[in-house]
N, C-alpha and C positions, 0 to 999 in steps of 0.2 A: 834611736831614730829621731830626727831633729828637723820639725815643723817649720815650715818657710812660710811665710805669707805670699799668697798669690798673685798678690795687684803689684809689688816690685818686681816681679817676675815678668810681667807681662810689660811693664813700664820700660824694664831692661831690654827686652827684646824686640822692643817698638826702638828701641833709640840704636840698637846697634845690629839690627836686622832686618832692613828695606825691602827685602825681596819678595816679599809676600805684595808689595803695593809697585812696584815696576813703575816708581814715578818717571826718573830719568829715562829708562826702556820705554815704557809708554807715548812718553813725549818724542822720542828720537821714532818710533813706529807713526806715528800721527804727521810727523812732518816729513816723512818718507812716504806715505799713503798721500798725503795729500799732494806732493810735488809729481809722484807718480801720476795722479789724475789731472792735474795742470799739465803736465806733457805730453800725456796721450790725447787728451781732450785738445788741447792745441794743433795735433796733428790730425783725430779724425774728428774734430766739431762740425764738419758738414756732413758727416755719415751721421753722428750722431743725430743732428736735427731733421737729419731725414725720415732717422727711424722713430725718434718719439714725437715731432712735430711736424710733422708733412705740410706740405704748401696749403693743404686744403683736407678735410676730414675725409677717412675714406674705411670707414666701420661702421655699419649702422650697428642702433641701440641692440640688437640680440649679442652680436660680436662682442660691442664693450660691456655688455652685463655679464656675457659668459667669463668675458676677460676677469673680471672681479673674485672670481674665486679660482681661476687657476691661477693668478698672480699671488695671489695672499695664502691660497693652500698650499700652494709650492714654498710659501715663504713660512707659515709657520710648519710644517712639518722637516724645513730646514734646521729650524728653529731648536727642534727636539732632538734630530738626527745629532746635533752639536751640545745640544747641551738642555738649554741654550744657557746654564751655568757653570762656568769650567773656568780650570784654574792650568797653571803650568805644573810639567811634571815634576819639577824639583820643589813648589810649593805645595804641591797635593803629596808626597812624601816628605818632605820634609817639616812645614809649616802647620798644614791642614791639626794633623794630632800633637801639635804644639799646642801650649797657654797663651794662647792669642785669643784675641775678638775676632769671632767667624765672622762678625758684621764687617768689620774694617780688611777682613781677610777677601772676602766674598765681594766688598762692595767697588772695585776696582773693575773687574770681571763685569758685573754687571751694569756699571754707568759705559762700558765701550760695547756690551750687546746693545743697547738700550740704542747708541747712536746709530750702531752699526742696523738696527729693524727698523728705526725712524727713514735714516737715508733709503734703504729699501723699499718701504712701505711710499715715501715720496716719490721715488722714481717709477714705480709701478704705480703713480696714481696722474702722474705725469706722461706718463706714456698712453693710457684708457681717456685722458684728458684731452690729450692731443691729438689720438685716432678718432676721436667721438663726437668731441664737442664743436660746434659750429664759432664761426671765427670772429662772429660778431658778441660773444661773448666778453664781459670784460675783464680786463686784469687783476680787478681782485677777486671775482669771483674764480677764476684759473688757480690762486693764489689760494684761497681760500679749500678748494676743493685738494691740490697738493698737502696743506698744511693736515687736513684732514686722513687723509691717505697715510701721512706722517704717524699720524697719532694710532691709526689702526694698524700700523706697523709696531708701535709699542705698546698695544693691546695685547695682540697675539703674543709677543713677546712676556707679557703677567701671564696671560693664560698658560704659555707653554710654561713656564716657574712655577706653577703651579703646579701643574702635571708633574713635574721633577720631582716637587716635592711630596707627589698624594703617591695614591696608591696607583690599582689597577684601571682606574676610573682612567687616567692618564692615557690607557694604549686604548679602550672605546674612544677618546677623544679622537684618538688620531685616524682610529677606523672612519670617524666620522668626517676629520677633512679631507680624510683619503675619498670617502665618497661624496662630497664637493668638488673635489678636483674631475673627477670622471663626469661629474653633471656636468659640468665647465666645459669640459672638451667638448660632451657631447653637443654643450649650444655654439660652441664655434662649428665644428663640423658642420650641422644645421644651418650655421650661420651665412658659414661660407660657400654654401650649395642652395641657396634662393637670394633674389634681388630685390632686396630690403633698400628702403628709402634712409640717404645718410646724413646723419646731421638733423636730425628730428628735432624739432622744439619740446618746448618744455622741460628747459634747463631751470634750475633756481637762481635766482636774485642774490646780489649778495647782503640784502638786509634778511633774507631766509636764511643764509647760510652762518651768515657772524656769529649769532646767538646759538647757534646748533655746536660750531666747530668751537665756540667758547665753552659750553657744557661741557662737551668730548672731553676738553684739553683739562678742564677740573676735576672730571672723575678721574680720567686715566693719572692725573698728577696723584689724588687721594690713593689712587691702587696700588699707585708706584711707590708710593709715601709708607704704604700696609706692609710693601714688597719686602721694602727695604727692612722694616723690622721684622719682619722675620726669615730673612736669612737664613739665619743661626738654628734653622727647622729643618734646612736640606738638610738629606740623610747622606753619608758619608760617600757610600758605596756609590750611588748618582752622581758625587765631583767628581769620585776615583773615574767613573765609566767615561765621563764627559773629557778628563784630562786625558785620559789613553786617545779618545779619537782624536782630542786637538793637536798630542801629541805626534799619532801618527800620521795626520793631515801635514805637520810643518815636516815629520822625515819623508813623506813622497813631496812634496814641493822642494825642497832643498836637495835628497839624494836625487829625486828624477826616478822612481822606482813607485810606477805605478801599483807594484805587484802588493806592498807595505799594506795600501788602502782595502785591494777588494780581499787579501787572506784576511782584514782583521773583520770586514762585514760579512765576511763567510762564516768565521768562527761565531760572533756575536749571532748570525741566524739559526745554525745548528745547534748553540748550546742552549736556548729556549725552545728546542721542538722537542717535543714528547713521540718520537718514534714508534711506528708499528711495520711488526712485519706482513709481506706479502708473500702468499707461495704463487709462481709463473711457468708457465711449464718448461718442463724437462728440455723439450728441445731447444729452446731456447737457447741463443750464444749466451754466455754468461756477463759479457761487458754490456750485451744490449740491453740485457735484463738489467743492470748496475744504472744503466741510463734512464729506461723506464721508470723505474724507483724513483729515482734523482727527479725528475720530470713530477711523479705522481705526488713529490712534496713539496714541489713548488707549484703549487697551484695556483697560491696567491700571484707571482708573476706569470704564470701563461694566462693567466683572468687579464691581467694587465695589458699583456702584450696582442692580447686579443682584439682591446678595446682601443690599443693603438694600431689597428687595422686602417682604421678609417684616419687618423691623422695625414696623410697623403692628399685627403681631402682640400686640406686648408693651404697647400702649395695648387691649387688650380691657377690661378694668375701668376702664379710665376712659371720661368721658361721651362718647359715640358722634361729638358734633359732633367732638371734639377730634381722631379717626382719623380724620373725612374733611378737617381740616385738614391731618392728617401727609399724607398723600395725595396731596391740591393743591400740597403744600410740596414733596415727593417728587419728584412731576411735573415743577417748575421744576427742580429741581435738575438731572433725567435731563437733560432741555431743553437745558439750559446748558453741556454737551462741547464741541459745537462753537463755540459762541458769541463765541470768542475772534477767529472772524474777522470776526463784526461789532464788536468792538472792536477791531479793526486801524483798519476801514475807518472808524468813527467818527472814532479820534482822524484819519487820515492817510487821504484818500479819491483818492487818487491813483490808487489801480491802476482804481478805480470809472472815472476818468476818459479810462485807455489805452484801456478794455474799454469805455468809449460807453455806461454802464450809468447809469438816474437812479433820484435814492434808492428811489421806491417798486417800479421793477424789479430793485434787490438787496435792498432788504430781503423781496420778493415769496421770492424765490430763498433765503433768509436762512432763511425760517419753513420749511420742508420736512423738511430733516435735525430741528429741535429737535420739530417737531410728534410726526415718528416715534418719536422715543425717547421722548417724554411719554405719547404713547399706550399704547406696549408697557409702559413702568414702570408707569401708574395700570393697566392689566387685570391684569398680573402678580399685583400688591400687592392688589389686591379678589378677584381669583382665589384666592390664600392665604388669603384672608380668609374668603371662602365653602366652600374646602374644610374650615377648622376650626371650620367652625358657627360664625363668629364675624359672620356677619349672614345677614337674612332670606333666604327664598327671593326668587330674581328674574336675570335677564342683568348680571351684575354686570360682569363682563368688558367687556360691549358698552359698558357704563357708562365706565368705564378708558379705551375708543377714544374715547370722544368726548371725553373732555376731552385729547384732543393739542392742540388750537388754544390752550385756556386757556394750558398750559404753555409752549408754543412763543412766545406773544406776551409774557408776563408774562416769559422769559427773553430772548427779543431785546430789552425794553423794559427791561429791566435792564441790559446791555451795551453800551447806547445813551446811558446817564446820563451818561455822562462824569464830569468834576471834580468834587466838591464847591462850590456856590457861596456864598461866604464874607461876599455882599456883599449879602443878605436880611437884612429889618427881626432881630432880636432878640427874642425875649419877655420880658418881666419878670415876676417869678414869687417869690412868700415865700421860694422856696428861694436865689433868684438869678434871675441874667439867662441864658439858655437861648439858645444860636445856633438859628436855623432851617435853616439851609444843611444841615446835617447830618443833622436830622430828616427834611427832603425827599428830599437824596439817598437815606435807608435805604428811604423807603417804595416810593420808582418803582422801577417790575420788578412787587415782590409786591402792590402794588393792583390789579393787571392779573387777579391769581386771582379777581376778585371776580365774573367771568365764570363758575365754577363754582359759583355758589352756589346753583344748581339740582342740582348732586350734594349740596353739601352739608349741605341740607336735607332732602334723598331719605335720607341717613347718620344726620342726625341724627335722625331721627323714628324708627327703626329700624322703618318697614313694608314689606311686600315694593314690591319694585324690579318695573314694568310697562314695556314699551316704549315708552309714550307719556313718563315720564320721560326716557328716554333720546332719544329724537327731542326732546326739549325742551331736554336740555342740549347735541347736538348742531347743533341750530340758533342757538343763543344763542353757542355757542364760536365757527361761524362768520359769524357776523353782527360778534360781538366781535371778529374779527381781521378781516374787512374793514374794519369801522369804523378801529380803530388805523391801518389801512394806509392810507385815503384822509385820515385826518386828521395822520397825520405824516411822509408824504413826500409830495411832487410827481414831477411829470414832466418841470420843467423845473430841476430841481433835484440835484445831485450829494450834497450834505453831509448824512450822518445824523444829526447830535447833535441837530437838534431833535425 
C-alpha cells in the first residue's frame, strides 16, 4: 500500500475541479437575478412603492412592532427550513467526502445566504419603515434603520448556522420563533381592530442610531468572521438534508411539479414522529378513522390553523369581497390536514382494495374529517369577524357551518390531481409559449370553492346576513359535493385519480 501525501491532493483538485466553488455559475445566476429584478421592478416600481412606501404612513406603532417579528420570524425559520447551509447535489455527493477544504467547500454557499438574509432582512425593514415612520423623518436615519434591519437579517442567519450545526437546542430555537411569530400576528390582529394614532413620535436621531448600527455591523462581522471558521464543524448529514431540499426546490421550479416539494415535507414530518396507536370504535368507517388519526398527529397545524382564524382580521380595509375570499381560501386549507390520505390512496390504491372499498365509498368516507374542520375554521373566522364590528349584523357563524362541504370537496379535489400533466397543447402568447399542464394543475382543488359563491356575495355586498342566505349556501354546498361525488367516482371502480 503506498502512502500519498495529502496537501497535493487537495492542491490537484482545487486546480482541476471548480465545481465545488460555482464561480463562473455563480456569477452567470447573480447577473440573471439581478437583471431579473431590474425588469420587473421597471414594470411594477409604482406597485412596488405603494406597498413599502405609501404617500403617507398608515400603521400605527402596535402594527409596526407586531410587524418586527413576523417579518424576521418568518425569515429566520426560512432560514432553517433551507438550510440555511447547503450545497448542490452533485457537490454534496461528489465533492463534500472528497479531500477538499470544507471551508473553501462551504464557503461559497454561505457568502450567497449571507447576501440573500441581508437583502431580506433590508427589505423587511424597509417596508415596517415605510408603514410606520412619519415622513419628516430624515434620510439617513430611514437609511440608517434599513442598514440595520440588513444586519439582523444576517444575524438570524449565524444564529440559524448555528442551530445546523448544535444539537437539539436548534429545534427549541425554532419552537421559540415559532412563538414570536403567533405573538406577531396576534399584535396585528389587535392591531388592526382598534384606532391607534399613526406616525407617533419618538423615532431616533440619526446621531442615536450611527453608533448603535456601527456596534451591530462589528459584532455581527466578528460572528461572521467565527462562522466562517468553523465551517468545517457542520455535520455532514445537515449539508446532505439541506442539499436534498435545495435540490428538490430547483426540480419543482424547473419541472412545474409542485407535488416534488410537499411528498418530500411529508416524508421529512413523518420520519421524525414517534407514532402511537389509538383504538376508535368499531363502528366507525375505517377511512374516517385513518383521517382522525392523520388530524390527531397533526396537532401542531390545526394549533396553527386555529390561530389563523383571526388573520381575516387584518383584510378589514380592504374590499369586503376580498375577506370572504381569505375565508373560502382558509377553509380549504383547515380541509386539507387530513388529506394526505387521500393522496396515498390516489397515487397507490391498494389498501382501497384489501378493504373491498370503491372509489365513491372512500372518497364518501374521505369528505367527513375535511368537511368538519372547514366548518369549524370558516364560523371560527366570521365569528372574530362579527365580534369586532367587522361585518353586519346576521348568523354569521351558521354561515361558516355551511360552507364545510365547499372546503371538504375543493380539498379532497386538490389531493386527488395527482402529476402535473406535461403533455396538453401549449399556449402561444407575445410573451412566449405558456405550458398548460401547470396552469391546470394549480387551478383543480380551488375551482371547486366556486360552490361558496353564495357566501361570497352575502360578504361582499356588506348587508345583514338572513337565514334564508344560509339555507342557500347550505343547500348548494351540498348538492355541490354530491354532484363531485357521483361524477368522479363510481361504484365499480377502485382508482381515485380521476
Amino acid at each position: 500500500m503506498t502512502t500519498v501525501p495529502l496537501a497535493p491532493v487537495r492542491r490537484w483538485i482545487s486546480r482541476r475541479q471548480a465545481a465545488h466553488r460555482d464561480r463562473g455559475e455563480t456569477a452567470g445566476s447573480i447577473y440573471f437575478a439581478v437583471l431579473l429584478v431590474l425588469v420587473v421592478g421597471a414594470m411594477v416600481h409604482r406597485q412596488l412603492a405603494a406597498t413599502f412606501w405609501p404617500t403617507s404612513p398608515d400603521a400605527s406603532p402596535l402594527l409596526g412592532g407586531s410587524l418586527i417579528p413576523v417579518l424576521f420570524g418568518l425569515l429566520y425559520l426560512a432560514l432553517r427550513r433551507f438550510g440555511p447551509l447547503a450545497l448542490s447535489r452533485p457537490a454534496a455527493s461528489w465533492l463534500l467526502p472528497a479531500p477538499v477544504s470544507r471551508r473553501q467547500l462551504l464557503l461559497p454557499s454561505l457568502r450567497i445566504t449571507a447576501l440573500a438574509a441581508a437583502a431580506a432582512g433590508a427589505t423587511a425593514g424597509l417596508g415596517i419603515v415605510g408603514h410606520t415612520a412619519p415622513r419628516t423623518a430624515g434620510g439617513l436615519v430611514v437609511a440608517l434603520l434599513i442598514i440595520g434591519a440588513g444586519l439582523a437579517g444576517v444575524g438570524l442567519l449565524l444564529v440559524g448556522l448555528a442551530a445546523q450545526a448544535g444539537g437539539r437546542w436548534g429545534e427549541r430555537l425554532d419552537a421559540v420563533a415559532g412563538l414570536l411569530l403567533a405573538l406577531g400576528l396576534a399584535g396585528l390582529v389587535t392591531g388592526a381592530s382598534r384606532d391607534d394614532p399613526i406616525a407617533a413620535g419618538g423615532w431616533p436621531t440619526a446621531a442615536m442610531l450611527l453608533p448603535l448600527v456601527g456596534a451591530v455591523a462589528v459584532i455581527v462581522g466578528f460572528l461572521f468572521a467565527l462562522a466562517v471558521r468553523g465551517l468545517a464543524r457542520t455535520p455532514n448529514e445537515r449539508i446532505l438534508e439541506a442539499a436534498k431540499t435545495a435540490g428538490t426546490l430547483f426540480d419543482t421550479a424547473f419541472g412545474m411539479e409542485p407535488s416534488f416539494l410537499t411528498d418530500m415535507i411529508e416524508r421529512r414530518y413523518w420520519s421524525r414522529r414517534r407514532l402511537r396507536s389509538m383504538r376508535l370504535p368499531a363502528r366507525l368507517p375505517v377511512l374516517v378513522g385513518q383521517d382522525l388519526l392523520l388530524t390527531a398527529r397533526r396537532r401542531g397545524r390545526v394549533l396553527w390553523l386555529a390561530l389563523g382564524a383571526a388573520l381575516p382580521v387584518l383584510l378589514g380595509a380592504a374590499p369586503r369581497w376580498l375577506t370572504g375570499a381569505a375565508v373560502l381560501v382558509g377553509g380549504m386549507l383547515a380541509a386539507g390536514i387530513p388529506t394526505g390520505t387521500v393522496k396515498t390512496d390516489a397515487g397507490n390504491p391498494v389498501l382501497l382494495r384489501l378493504l373491498g372499498l370503491s372509489s365513491r365509498r372512500a372518497v364518501l368516507q374521505h369528505l367527513w374529517v375535511p368537511g368538519v374542520l372547514a366548518a369549524l375554521w370558516s364560523a371560527l373566522a366570521l365569528a372574530v369577524l362579527t365580534v369586532l364590528d367587522l361585518m353586519p349584523p346576521g348568523p354569521w357563524w351558521a354561515l361558516g357551518l355551511a360552507l364545510g362541504p365547499v372546503g371538504a370537496v375543493a380539498a379532497v379535489r386538490r389531493a386527488r390531481v395527482g402529476f402535473v400533466r406535461n403533455d396538453m397543447l401549449p399556449l402561444d402568447t407575445p410573451m412566449g409559449t405558456i405550458s398548460t399542464g401547470p396552469l391546470v394543475n394549480a387551478v383543480v382543488g380551488p375551482d371547486a370553492l366556486l360552490l361558496g359563491l353564495p357566501a361570497l356575495v352575502q360578504v361582499a355586498q356588506g348587508t345583514p346576513l338572513t337565514w334564508t342566505t344560509v339555507l342557500v349556501q347550505a343547500v348548494v354546498g351540498v348538492i355541490g359535493a354530491r354532484a363531485y361525488l357521483a361524477g368522479s367516482t363510481a361504484t365499480d371502480r377502485v382508482d381515485l385519480t380521476r
